[in-house]
N, CA, C and O of each residue as an XYZ file, in Angstrom:
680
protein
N     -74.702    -36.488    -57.297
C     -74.463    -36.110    -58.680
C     -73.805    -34.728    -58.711
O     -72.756    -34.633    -58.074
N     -74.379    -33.342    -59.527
C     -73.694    -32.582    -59.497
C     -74.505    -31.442    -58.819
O     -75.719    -31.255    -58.740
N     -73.405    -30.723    -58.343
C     -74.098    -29.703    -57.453
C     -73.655    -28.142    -58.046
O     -72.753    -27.950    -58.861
N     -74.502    -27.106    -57.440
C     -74.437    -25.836    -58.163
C     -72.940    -25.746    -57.799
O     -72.453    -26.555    -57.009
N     -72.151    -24.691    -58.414
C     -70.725    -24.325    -58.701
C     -69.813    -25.417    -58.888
O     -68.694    -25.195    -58.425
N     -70.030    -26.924    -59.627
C     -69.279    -27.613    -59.214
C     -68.921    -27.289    -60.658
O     -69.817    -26.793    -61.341
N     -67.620    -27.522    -61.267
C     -66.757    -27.364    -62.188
C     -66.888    -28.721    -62.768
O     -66.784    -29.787    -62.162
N     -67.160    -28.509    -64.184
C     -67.230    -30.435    -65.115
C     -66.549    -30.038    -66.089
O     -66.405    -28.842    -66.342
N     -65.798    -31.424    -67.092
C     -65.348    -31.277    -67.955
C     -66.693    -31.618    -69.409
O     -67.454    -32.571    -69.241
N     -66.766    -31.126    -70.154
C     -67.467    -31.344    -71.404
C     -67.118    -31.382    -72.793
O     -66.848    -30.343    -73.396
N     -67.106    -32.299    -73.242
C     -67.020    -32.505    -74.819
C     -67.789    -31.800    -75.908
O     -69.013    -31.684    -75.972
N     -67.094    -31.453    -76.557
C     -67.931    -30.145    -77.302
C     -67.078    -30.301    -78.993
O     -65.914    -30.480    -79.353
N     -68.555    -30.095    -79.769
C     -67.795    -30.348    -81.075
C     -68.031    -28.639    -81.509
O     -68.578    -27.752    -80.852
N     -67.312    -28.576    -83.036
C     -67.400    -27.756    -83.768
C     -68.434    -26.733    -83.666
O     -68.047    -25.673    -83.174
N     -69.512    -26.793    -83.974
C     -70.810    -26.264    -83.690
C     -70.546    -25.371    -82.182
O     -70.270    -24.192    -81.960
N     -70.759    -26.457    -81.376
C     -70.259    -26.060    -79.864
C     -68.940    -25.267    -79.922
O     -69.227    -24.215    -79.352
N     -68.106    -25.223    -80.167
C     -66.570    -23.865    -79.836
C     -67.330    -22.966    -80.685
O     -67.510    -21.917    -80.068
N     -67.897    -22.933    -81.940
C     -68.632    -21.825    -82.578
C     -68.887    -20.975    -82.049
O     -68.434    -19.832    -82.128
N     -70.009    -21.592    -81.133
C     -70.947    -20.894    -80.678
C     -70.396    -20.234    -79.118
O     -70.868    -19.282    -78.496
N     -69.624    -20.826    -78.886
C     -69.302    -20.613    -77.207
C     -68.119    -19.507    -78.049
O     -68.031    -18.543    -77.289
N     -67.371    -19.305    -79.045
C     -66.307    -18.219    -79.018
C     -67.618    -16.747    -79.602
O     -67.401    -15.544    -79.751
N     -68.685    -17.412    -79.760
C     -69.192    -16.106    -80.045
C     -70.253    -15.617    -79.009
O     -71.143    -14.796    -79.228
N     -70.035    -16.169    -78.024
C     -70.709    -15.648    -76.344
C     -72.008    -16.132    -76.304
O     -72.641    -15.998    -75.257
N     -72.636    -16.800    -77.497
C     -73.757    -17.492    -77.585
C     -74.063    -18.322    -76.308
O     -73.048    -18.596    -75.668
N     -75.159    -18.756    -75.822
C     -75.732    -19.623    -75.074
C     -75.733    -20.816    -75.684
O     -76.412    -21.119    -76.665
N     -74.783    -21.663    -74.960
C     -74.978    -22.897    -75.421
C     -75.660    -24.168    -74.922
O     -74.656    -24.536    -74.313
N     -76.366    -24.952    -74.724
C     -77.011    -26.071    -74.114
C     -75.890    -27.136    -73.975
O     -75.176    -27.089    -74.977
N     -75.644    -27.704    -73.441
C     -74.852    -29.133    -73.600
C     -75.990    -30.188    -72.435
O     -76.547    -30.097    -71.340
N     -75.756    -31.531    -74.019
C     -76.495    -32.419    -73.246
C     -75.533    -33.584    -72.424
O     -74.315    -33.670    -72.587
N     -76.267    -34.383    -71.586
C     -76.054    -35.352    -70.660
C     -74.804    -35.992    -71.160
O     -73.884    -36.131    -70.354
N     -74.654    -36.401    -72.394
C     -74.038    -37.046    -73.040
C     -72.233    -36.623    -73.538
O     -71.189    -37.268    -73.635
N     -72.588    -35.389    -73.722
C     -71.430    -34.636    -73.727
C     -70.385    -33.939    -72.342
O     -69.292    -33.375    -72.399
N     -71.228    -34.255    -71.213
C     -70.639    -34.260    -69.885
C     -69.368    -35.551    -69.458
O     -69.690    -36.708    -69.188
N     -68.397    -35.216    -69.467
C     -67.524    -36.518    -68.972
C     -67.465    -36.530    -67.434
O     -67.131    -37.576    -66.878
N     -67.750    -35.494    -66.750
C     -67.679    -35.693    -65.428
C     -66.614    -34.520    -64.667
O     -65.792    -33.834    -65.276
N     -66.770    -34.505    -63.759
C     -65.830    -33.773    -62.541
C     -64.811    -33.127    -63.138
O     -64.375    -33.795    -64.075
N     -64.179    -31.975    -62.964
C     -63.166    -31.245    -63.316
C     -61.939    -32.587    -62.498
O     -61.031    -33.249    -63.001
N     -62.557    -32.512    -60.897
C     -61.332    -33.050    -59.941
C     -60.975    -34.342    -60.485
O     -59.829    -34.764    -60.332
N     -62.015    -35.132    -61.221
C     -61.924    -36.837    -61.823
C     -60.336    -36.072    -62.510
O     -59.327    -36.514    -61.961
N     -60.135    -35.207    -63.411
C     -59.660    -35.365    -64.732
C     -57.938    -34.756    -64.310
O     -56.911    -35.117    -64.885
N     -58.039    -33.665    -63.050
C     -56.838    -33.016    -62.858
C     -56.302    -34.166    -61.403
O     -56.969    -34.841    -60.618
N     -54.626    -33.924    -61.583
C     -54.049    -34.732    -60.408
C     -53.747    -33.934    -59.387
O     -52.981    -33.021    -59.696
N     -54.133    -33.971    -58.128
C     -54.059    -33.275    -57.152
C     -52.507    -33.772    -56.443
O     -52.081    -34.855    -56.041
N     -51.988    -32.514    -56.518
C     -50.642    -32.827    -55.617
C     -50.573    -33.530    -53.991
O     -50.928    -32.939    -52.971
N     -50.170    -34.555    -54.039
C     -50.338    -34.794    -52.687
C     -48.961    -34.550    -51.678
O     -47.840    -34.451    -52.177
N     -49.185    -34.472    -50.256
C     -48.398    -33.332    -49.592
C     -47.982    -34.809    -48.549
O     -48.699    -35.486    -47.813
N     -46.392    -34.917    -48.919
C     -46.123    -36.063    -47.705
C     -46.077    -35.104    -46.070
O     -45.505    -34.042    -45.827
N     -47.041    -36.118    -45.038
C     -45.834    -36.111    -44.001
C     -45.790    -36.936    -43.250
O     -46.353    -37.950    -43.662
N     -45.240    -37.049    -41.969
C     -44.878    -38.187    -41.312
C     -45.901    -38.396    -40.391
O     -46.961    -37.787    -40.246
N     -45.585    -39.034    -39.988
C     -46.545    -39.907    -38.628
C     -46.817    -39.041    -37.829
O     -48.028    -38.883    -37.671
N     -46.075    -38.314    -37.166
C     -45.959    -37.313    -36.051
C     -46.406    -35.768    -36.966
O     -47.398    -35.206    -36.501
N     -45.949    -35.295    -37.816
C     -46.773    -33.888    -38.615
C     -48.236    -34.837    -38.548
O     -49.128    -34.700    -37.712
N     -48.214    -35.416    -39.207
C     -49.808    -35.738    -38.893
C     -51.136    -35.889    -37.930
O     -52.347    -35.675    -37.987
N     -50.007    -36.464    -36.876
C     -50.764    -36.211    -35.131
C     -50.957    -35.068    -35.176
O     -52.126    -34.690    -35.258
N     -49.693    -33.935    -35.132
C     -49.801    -32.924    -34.949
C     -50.767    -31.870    -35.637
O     -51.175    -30.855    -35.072
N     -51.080    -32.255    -36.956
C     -51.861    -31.725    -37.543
C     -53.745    -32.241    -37.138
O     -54.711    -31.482    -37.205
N     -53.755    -33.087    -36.911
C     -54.657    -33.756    -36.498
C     -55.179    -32.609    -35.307
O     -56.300    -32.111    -35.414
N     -54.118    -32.182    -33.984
C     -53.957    -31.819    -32.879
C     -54.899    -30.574    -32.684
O     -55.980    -30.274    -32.178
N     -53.414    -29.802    -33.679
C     -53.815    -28.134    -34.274
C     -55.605    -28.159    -35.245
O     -56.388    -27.212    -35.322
N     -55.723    -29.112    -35.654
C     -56.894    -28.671    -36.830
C     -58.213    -29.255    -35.772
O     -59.318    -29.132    -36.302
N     -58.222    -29.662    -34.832
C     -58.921    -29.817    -33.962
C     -59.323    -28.526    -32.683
O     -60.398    -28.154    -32.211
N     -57.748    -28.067    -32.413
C     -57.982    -26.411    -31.316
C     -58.288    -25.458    -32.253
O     -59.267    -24.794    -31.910
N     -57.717    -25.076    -33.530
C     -57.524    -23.662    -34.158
C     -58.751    -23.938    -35.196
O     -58.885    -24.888    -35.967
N     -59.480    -22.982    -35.012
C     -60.238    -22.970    -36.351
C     -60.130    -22.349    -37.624
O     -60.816    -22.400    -38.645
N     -59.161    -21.788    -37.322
C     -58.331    -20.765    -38.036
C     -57.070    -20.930    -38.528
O     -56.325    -21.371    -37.653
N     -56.486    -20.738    -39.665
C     -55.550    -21.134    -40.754
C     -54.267    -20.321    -39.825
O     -53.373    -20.866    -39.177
N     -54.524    -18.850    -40.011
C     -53.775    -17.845    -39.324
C     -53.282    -17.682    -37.754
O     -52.302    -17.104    -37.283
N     -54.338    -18.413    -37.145
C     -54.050    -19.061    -36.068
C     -53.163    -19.763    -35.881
O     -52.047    -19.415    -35.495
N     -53.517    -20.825    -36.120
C     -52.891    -22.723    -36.097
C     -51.249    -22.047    -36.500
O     -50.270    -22.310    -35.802
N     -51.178    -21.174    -37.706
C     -49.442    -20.825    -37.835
C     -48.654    -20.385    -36.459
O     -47.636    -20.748    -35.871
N     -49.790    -19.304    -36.253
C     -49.045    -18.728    -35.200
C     -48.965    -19.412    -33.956
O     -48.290    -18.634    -33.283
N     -49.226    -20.345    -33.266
C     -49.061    -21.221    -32.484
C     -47.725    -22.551    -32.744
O     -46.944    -22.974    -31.892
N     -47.823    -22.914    -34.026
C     -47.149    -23.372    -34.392
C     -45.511    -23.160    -34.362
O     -44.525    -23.814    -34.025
N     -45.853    -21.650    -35.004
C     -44.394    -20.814    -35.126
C     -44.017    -20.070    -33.568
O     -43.105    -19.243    -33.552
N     -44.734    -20.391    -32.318
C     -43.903    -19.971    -31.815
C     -42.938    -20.487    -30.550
O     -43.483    -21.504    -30.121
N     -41.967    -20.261    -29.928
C     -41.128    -20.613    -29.886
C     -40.829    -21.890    -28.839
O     -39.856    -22.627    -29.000
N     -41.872    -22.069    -27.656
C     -42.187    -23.043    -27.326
C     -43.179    -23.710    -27.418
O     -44.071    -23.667    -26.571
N     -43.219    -24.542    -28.587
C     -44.628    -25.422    -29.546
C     -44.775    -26.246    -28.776
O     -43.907    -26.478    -27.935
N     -46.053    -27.006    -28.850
C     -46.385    -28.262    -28.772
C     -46.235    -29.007    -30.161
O     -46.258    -30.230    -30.022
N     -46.111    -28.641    -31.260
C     -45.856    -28.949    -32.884
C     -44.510    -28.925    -32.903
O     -44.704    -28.088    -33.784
N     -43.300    -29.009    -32.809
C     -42.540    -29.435    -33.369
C     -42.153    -29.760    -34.824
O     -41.505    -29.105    -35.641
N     -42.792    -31.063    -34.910
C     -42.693    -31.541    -36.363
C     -43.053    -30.847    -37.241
O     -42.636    -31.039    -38.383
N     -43.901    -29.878    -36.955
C     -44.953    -28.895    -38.002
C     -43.694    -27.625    -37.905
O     -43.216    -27.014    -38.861
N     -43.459    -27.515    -36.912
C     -42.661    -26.194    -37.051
C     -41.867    -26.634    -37.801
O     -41.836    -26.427    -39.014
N     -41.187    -27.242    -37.217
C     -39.838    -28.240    -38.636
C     -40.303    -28.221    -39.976
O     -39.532    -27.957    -40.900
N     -41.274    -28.430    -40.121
C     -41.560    -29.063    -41.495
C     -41.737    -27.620    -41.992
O     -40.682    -27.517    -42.618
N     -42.501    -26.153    -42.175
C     -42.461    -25.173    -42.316
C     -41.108    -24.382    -42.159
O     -40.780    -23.668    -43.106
N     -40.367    -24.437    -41.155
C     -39.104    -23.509    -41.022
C     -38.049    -23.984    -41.412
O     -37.040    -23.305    -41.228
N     -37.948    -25.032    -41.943
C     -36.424    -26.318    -42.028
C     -35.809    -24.937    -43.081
O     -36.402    -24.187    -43.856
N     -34.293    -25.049    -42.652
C     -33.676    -23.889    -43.824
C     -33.098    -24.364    -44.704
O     -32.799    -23.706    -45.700
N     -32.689    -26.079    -44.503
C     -31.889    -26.603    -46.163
C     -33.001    -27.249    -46.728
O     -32.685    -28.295    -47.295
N     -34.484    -26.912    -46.771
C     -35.541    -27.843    -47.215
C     -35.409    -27.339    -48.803
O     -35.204    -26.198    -49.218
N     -35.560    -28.342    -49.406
C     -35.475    -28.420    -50.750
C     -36.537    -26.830    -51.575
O     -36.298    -25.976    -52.430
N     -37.380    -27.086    -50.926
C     -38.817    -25.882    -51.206
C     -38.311    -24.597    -50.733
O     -37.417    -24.638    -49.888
N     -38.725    -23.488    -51.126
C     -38.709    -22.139    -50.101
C     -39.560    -22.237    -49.002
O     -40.490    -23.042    -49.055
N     -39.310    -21.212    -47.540
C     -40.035    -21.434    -46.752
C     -41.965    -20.768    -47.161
O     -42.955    -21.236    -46.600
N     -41.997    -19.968    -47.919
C     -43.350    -19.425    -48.538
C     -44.006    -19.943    -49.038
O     -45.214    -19.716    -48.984
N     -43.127    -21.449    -50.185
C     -43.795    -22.096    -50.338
C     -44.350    -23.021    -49.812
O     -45.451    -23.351    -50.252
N     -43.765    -23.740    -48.699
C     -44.354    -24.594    -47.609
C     -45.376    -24.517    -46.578
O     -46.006    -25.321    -45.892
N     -45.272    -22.518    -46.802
C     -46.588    -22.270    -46.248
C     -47.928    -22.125    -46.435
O     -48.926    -22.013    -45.722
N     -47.506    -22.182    -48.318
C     -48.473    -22.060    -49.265
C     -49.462    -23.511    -49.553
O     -50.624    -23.635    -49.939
N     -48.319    -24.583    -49.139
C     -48.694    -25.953    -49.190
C     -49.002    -26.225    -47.865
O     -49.615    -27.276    -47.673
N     -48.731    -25.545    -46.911
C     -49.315    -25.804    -45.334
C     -51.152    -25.531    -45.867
O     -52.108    -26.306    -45.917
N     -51.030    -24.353    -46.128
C     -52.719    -23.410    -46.399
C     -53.497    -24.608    -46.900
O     -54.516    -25.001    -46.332
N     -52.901    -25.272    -48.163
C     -53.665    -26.000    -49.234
C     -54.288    -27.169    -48.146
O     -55.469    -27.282    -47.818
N     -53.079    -28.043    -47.666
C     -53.324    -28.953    -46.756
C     -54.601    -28.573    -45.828
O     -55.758    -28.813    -46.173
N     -54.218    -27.906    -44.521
C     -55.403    -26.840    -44.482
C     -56.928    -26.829    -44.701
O     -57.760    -27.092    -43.832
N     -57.116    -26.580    -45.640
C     -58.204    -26.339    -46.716
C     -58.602    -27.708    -47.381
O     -59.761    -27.701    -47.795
N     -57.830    -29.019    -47.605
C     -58.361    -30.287    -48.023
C     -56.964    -30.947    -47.310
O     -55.795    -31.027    -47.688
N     -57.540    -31.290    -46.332
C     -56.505    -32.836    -45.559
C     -56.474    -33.679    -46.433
O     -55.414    -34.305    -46.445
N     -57.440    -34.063    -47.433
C     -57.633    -35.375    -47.868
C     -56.101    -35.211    -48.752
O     -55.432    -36.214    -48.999
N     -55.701    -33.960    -49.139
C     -54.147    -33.980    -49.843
C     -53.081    -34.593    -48.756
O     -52.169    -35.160    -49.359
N     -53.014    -34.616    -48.136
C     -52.419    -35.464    -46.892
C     -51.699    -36.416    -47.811
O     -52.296    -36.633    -48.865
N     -50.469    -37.073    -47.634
C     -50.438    -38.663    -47.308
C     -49.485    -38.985    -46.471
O     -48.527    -38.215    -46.395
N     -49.505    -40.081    -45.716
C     -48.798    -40.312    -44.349
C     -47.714    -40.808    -44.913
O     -48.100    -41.456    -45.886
N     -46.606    -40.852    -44.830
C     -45.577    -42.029    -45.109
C     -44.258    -42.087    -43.800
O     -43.476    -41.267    -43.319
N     -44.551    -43.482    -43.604
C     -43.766    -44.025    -42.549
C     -42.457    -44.124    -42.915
O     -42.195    -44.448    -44.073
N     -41.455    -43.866    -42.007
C     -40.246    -43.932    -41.737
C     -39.832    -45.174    -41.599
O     -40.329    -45.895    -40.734
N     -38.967    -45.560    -42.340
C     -38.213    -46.732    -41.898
C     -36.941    -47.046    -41.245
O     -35.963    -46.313    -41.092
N     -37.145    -48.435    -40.835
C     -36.335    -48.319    -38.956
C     -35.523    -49.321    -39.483
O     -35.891    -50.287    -40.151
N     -34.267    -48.995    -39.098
C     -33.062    -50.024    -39.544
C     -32.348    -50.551    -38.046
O     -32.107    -49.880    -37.043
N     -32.132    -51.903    -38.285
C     -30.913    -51.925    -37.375
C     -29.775    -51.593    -38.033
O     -30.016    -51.348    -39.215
N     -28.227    -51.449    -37.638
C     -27.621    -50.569    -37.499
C     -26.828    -52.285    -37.132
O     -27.101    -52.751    -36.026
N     -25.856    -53.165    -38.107
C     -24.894    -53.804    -37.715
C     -23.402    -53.494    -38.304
O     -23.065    -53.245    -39.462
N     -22.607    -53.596    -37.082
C     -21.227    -53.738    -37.925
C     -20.632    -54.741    -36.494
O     -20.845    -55.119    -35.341
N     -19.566    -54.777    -37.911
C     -18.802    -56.365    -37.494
C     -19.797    -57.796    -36.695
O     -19.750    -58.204    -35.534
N     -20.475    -58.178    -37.638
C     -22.313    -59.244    -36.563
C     -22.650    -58.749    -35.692
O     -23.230    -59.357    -34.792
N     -22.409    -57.507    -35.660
C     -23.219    -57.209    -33.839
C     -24.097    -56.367    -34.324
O     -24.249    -56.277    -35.542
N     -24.877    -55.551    -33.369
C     -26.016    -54.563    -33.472
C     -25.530    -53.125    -32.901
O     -24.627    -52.973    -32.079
N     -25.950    -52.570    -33.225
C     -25.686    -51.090    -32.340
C     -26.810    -50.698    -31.198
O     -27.937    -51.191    -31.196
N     -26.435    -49.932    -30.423
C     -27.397    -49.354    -29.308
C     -26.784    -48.440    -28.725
O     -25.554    -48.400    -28.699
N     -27.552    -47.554    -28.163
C     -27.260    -46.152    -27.622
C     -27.596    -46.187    -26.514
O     -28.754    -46.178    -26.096
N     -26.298    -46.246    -25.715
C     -26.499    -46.422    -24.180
C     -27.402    -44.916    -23.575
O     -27.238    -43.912    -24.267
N     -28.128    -44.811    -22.586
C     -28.586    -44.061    -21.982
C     -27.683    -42.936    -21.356
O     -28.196    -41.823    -21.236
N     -26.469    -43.112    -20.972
C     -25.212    -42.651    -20.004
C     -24.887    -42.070    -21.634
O     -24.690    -42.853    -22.563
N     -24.869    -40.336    -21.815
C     -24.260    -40.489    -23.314
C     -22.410    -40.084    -22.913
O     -21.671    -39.623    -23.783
N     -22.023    -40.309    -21.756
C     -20.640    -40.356    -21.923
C     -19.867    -41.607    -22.078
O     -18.651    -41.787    -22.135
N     -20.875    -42.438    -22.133
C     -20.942    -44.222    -22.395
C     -20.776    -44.268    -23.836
O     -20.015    -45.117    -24.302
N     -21.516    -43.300    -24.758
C     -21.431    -43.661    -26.188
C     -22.499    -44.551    -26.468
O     -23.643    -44.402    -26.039
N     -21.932    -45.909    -27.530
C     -22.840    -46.429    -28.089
C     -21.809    -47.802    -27.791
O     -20.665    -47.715    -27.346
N     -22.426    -48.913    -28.108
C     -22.049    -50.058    -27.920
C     -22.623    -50.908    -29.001
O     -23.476    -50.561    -29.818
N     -21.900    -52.346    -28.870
C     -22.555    -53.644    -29.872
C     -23.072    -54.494    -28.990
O     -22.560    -54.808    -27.916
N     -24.418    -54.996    -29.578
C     -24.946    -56.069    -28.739
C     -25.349    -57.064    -29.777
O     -25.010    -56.713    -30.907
N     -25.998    -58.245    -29.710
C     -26.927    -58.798    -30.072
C     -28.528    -58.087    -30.494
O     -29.172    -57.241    -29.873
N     -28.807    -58.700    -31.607
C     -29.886    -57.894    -32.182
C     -31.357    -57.763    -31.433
O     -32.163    -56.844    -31.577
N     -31.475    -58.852    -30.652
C     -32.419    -58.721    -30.015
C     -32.331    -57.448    -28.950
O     -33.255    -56.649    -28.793
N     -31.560    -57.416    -28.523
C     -31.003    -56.095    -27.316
C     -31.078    -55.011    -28.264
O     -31.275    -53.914    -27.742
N     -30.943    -55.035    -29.858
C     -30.223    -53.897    -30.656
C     -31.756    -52.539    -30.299
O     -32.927    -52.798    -30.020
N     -31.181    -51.365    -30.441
C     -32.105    -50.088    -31.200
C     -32.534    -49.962    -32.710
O     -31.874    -50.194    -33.723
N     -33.446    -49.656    -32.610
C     -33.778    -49.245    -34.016
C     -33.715    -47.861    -34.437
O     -34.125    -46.917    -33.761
N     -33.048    -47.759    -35.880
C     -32.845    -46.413    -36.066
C     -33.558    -46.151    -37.634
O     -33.678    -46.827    -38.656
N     -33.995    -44.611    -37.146
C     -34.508    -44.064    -38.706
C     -33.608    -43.452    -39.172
O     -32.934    -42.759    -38.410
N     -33.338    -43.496    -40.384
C     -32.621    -42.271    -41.405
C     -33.198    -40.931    -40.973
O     -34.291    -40.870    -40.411
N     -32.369    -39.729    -41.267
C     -32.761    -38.213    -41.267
C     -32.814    -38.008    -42.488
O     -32.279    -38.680    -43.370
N     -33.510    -36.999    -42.608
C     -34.091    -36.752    -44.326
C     -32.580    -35.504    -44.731
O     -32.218    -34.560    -44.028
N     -32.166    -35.820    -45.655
C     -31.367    -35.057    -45.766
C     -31.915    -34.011    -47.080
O     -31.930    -34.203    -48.296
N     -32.401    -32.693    -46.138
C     -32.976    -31.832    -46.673
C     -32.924    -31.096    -47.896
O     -33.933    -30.432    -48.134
N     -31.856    -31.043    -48.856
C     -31.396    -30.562    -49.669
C     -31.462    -31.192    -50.730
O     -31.270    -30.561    -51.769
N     -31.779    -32.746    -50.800
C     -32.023    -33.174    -51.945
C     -32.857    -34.566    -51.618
O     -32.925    -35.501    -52.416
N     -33.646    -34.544    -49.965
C     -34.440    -35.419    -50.192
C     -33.857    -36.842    -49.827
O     -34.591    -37.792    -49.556
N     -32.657    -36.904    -49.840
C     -32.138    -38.158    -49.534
C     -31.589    -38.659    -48.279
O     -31.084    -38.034    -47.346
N     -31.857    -40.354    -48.493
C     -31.631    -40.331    -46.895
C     -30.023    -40.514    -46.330
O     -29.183    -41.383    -46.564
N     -29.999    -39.495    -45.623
C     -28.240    -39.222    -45.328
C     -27.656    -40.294    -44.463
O     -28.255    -41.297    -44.075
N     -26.454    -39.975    -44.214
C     -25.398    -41.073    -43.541
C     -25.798    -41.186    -42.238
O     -25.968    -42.231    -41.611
N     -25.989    -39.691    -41.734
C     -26.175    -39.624    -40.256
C     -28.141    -40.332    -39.449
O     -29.226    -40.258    -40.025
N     -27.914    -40.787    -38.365
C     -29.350    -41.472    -37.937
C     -29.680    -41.146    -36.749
O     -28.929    -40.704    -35.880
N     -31.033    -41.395    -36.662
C     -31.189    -40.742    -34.985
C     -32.302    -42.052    -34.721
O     -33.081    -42.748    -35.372
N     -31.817    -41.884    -33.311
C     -32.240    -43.312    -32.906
C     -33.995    -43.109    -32.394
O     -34.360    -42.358    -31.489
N     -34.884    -43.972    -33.221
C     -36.546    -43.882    -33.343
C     -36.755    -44.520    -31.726
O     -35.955    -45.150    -31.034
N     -38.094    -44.104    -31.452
C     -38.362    -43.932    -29.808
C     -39.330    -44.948    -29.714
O     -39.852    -45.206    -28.629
């Protein structure tokens, strides 16, 4: 049920704002409680991918510490990657302060988390499939789809959309 400092919303008539704008003590009963502040407000939720999420998973497991976990993150040979990316990207739609501000929040309630998966395209032109030979002075070639690679879109940072260019998913 409810616990000390927890924040509720309450219904309150006339009588009640009266008395509460004049610093009075007011009682409110059972009835006039609607419940949870958190029921009533929408909590922003914070995308990231599959891999920020391992990674976060990784870091929030070694660092116990907010101030920490950055600085590991941010420096220059990570095991985070994706996290560094996702904080330092320079055409990211957000400022970088604010991403750190939404790193903190995350942080502080994972449950703002949400995962969202990348989607994997094949890649045909003229009926064939594409694939990325290993040899990259080989280029890329057409095969049959069963042979084909699968590729994700890159987020194209500046407005969120998914751009022309692709990088081939592992």
């Amino acid at each position: 049920m409810y616990k000390s400092d927890d924040k509720i919303v309450v219904k309150i008539d006339k009588l009640d704002a009266a008395s509460l704008n004049k610093e009075d003590n007011v009682a409110f009963y059972n009835e006039q409680v609607l419940g949870k502040l958190s029921k009533f407000t929408k909590s922003e939720r914070i995308k990231f991918s599959e891999e920020e999420m391992e990674e976060f998973n990784d870091i929030r497991s070694r660092a116990n510490e907010l101030l920490k976990a950055l600085m590991v993150i941010m420096k220059s040979c990570t095991y985070y990657p994706h996290l560094k990316r996702w904080i330092l990207e320079e055409d990211h739609p957000l400022p970088r302060n604010e991403r750190e501000i939404l790193f903190a929040k995350v942080w502080e309630n994972p449950e703002l988390i949400e995962v969202v998966k990348e989607r994997k395209y094949y890649i045909k032109i003229l009926g064939q499939y594409l694939v990325r030979n290993s040899n990259e002075s080989e280029g890329i070639e057409l095969v049959s789809k069963r042979n084909a690679d699968t590729f994700t879109p890159k987020r194209n940072s500046r407005n969120g959309v998914i751009g022309k260019s692709f990088k081939q998913s592992t």
